[in-house]
C-alpha positions in Angstrom: -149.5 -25.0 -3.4 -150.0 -24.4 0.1 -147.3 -22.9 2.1 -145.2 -24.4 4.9 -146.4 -24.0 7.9 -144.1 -22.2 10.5 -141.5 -24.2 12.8 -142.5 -23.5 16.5 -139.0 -25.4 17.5 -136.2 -23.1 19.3 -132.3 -23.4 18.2 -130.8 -25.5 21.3 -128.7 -22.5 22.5 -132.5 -20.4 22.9 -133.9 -23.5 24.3 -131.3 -23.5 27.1 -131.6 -20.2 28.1 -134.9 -19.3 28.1 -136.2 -22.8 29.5 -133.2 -23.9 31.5 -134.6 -26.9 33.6 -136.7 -28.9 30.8 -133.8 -28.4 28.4 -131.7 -30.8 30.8 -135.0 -32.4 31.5 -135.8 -33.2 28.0 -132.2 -34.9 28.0 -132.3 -36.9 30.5 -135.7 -38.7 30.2 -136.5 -40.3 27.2 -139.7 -42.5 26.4 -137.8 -45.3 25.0 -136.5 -47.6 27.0 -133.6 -48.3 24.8 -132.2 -44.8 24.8 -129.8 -44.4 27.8 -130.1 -40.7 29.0 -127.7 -38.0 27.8 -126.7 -34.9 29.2 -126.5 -31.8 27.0 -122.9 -31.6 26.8 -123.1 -35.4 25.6 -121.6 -36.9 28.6 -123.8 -39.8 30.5 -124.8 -39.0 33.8 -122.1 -41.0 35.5 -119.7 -40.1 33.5 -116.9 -37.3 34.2 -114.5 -35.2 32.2 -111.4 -36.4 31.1 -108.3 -34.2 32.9 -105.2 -32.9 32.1 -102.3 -31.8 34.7 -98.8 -30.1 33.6 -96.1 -29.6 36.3 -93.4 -27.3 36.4 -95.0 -24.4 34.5 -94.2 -21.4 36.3 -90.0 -21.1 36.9 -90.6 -18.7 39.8 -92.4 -20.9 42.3 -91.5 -23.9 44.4 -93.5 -25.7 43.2 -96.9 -25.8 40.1 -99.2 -27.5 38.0 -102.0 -26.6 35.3 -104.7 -28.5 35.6 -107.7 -28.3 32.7 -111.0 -30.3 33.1 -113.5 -29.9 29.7 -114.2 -25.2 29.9 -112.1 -25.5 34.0 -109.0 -24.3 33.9 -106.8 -23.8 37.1 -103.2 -23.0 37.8 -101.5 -23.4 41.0 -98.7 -21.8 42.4 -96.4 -22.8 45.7 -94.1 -20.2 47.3 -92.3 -21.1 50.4 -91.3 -18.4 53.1 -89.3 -18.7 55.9 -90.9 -17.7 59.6 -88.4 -17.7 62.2 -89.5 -19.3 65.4 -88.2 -16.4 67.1 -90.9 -14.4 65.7 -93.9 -16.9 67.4 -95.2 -15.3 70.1 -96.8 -18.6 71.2 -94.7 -21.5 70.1 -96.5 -25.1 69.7 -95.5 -28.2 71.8 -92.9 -29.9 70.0 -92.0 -33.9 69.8 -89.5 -35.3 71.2 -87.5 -36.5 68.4 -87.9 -34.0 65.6 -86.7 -36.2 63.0 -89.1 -38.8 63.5 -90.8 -39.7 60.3 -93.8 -42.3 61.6 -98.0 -41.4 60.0 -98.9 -42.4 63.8 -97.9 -38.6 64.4 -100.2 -37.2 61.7 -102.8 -35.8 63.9 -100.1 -34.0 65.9 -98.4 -32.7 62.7 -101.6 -31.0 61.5 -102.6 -29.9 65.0 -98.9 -27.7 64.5 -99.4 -26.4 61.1 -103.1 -25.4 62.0 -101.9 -23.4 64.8 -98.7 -21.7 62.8 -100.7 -21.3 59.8 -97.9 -23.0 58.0 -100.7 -23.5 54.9 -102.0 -20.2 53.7 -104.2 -21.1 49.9 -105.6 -17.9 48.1 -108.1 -18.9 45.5 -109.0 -15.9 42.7 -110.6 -15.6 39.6 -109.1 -14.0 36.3 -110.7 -11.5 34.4 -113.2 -13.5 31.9 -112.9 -16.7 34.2 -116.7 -16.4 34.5 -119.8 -14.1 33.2 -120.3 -13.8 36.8 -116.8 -12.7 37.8 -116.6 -9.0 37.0 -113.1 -7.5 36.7 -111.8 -5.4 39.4 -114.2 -6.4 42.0 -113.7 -7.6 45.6 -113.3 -11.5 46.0 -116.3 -13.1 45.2 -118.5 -15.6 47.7 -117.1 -18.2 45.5 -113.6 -17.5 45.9 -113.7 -17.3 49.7 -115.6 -20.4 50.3 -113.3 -22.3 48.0 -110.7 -21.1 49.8 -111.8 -21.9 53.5 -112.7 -25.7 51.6 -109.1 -26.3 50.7 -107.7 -24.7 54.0 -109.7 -27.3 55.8 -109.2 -30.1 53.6 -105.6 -30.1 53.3 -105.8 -30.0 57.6 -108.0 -32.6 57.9 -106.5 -34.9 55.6 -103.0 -34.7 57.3 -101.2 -34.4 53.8 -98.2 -32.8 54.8 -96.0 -33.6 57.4 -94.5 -31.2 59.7 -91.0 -32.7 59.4 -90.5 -31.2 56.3 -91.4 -27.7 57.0 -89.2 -27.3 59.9 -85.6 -26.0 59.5 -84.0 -27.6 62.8 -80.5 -26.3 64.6 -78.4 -29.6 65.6 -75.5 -27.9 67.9 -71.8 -29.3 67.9 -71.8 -32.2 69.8 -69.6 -31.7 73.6 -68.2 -34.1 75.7 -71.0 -33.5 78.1 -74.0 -33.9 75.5 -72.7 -35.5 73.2 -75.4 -36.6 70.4 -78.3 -35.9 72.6 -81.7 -35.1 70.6 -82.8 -33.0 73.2 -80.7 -30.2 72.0 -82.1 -29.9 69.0 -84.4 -26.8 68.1 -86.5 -25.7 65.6 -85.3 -22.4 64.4 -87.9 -21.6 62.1 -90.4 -23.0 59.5 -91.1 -22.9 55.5 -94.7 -21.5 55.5 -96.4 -22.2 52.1 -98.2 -19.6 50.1 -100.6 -21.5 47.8 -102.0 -19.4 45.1 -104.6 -20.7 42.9 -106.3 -18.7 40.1 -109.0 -20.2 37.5 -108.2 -19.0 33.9 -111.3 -20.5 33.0 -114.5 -21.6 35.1 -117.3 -24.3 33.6 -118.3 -26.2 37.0 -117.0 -28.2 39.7 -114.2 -25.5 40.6 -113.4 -27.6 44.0 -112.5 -30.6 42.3 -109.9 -28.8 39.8 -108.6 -26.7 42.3 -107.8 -29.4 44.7 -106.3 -31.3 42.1 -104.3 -28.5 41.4 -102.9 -28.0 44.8 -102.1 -31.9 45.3 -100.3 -31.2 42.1 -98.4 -28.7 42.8 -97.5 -29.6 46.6 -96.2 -32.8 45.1 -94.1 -30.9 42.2 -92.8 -28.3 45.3 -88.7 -28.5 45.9 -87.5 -26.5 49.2 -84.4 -25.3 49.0 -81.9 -26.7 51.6 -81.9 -24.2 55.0 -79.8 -24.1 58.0 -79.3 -22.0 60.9 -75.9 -19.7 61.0 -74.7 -19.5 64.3 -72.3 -16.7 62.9 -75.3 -14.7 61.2 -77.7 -15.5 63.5 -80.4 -16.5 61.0 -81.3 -18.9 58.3 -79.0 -19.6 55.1 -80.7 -21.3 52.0 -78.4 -23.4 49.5 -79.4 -22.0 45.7 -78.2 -25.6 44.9 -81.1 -27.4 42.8 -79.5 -30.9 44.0 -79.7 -29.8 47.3 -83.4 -29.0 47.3 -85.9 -31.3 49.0 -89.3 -32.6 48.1 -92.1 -32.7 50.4 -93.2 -36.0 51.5 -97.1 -36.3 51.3 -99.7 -38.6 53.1 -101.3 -40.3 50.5 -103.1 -39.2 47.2 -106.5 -38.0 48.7 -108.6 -36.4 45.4 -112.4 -34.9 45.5 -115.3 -35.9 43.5 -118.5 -34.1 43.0 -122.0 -34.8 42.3 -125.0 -32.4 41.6 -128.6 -33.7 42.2 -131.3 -32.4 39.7 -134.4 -33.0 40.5 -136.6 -30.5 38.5 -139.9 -30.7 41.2 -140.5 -26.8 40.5 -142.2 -28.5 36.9 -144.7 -30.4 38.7 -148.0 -29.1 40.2 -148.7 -29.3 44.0 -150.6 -32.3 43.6 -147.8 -34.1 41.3 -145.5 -33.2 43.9 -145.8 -36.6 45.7 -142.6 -38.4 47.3 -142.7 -41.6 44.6 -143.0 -39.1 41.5 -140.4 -36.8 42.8 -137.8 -40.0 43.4 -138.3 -40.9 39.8 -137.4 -37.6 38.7 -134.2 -36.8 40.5 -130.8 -37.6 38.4 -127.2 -37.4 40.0 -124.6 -35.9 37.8 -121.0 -36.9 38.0 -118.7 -33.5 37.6 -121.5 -30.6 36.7 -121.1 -28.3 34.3 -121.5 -24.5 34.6 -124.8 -25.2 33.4 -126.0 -28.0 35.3 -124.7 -26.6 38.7 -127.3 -23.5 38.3 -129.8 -26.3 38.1 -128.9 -28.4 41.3 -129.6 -27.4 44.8 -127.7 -30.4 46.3 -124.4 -31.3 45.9 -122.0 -34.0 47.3 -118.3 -34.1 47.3 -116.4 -37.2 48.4 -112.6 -37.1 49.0 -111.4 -40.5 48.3 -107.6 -41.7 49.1 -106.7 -45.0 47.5 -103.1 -44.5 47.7 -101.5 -48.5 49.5 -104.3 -50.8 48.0 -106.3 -49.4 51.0 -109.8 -46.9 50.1 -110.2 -44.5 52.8 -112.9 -41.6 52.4 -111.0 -38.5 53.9 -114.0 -36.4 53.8 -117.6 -35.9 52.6 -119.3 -32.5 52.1 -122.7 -32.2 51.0 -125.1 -29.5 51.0 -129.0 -29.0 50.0 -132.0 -31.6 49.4 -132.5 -34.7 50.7 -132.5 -36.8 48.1 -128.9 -38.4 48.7 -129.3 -41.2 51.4 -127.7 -43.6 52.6 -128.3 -45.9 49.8 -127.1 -43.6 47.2 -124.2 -42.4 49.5 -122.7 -45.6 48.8 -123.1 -45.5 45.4 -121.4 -42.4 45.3 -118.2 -43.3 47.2 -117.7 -46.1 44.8 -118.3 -43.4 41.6 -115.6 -41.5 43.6 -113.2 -44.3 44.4 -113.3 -45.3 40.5 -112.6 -41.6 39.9 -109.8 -41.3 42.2 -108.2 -44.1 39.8 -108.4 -42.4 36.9 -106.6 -39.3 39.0 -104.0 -41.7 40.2 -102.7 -42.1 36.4 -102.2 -38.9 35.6 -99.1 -37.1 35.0 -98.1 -35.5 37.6 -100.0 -37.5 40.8 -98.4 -41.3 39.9 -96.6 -42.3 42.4 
């Protein structure tokens, strides 16, 4: 009896790591027809990870939320300090009616936090997060770019209003004043110290941390703060009851999308523009894997919040292969993802 010939076939774990780009290639083109193409991790290509958000977790901060997406894990952490106006050497322009409450005041509101740097987000990476994080290292290119992403993003959107970070000094009304606004002062400000650190990374860190920090902004209770004339300085109230939530603009949340177009497979002389259109796929929410494979990438920030879509921002970097065309695909991918946010625990409104 003649023996069996040997199998030339590699386990799929070998497969991936020795021939990265067919593995995903081999699962997303298939001959038939019929078959609709699968990622490795069995997801289809449009097709995102299911998340999960806790609030409340940690009793030390103001304000936090856990939020896991497949291998992502992120937790958040708020912590509001007080800076006393006395200590800004230059002091912004301030309204005239500090308790006004209007959105037409948004870009004003954002112009003063951006100058007091009333939003300070740290982004870092826990030991075993990643292969690629190694423990006891300075903070990685990863960690700083995430971090200038949500700095700017949480500007640009206008999501927090300056109203409610202000501690204001109403004097005792005299005969001659009597209830005028102008005497009113800010006395000083709640900065917030957002600290966000990934347990666990597997791809499309942006869109977990942001989530995160919407989260957790939206879980935050500042305690109730007055000036004492008598002390000269700020009292806080360690009433819960009397603690106050902060007020955001909106429900803007990120989605991201890898481009993998595998053209290093193909000779010179494949390389032509029609062949290399056929064989570009976007992914919704990459993987780990998938992102090591994908030189472009788009994120779309989506706010739905009033019956109303609004795209707050889009960020895309590498290839060419997202147009116009496909841009619009992608806003309505993220506007159907920013529903599935909206019914989460912990972002309904």
């Amino acid at each position: 009896m003649a023996a069996a010939s040997p199998s030339l076939s590699f386990p799929r774990d070998i497969f991936a790591a020795l021939s990265p780009s067919p593995f995903l290639l081999a699962h997303l083109s298939h001959d038939s027809p019929s078959t609709n193409p699968s990622r490795p991790n069995g997801r289809a290509p449009f097709e995102f990870r299911k998340p999960t958000i806790n609030t409340g977790s940690l009793s030390h901060c103001s304000g936090s939320a856990v939020v896991r997406l497949g291998d992502t894990a992120v937790v958040c952490g708020v912590r509001g300090e007080i800076l006393l106006a006395s200590n800004i050497p230059n002091p912004p322009t301030l309204p005239t009616n500090l308790d006004y409450d209007g959105d037409d005041d948004a870009e004003n509101d954002a112009a003063e936090l951006s100058n007091l740097s009333l939003l300070v987000p740290n982004i870092e990476l826990a030991t075993g997060a990643s292969p690629a994080h190694l423990p006891g290292s300075p903070p990685s290119t990863l960690a700083q770019s995430l971090t200038s992403r949500i700095r700017a993003l949480l500007y640009s959107t206008q999501l927090l209003r300056a109203r409610d970070l202000r501690i204001i000094y109403s004097p005792p009304p005299s005969e001659s004043s009597g209830d005028d606004e102008s005497a009113k002062e800010v006395k000083a400000y709640w900065a917030l110290y957002i600290d966000i650190m990934f347990i666990s990374l597997d791809g499309n860190a942006f869109d977990v941390a942001w989530a995160a920090v919407v989260a957790a902004l939206r879980d935050t209770l500042l305690p109730s703060a007055w000036w004492d004339e008598d002390v000269q300085n700020i009292l806080c109230s360690p009433s819960v009851s009397n603690a106050r939530s902060l007020k955001l603009r909106g429900l803007p949340m990120a989605a991201t999308f890898a481009v993998f177009k595998p053209t290093e497979l193909l000779s010179e002389g494949e390389q032509d523009e029609e062949n290399a259109e056929e064989k570009a796929w976007v992914l919704s929410d990459p993987d780990a894997f998938e992102e090591g494979l994908c030189k472009e990438v788009v994120t779309v920030v989506v706010d739905g919040s009033g019956g109303k879509r609004r795209v707050r921002r889009i960020e895309k970097k590498g290839g060419g292969v997202v147009g116009r065309e496909v841009m619009k695909g992608l806003v309505r991918r993220a506007d159907e993802r920013w529903r599935e946010w909206s019914q989460m625990d912990g972002l309904k409104a």
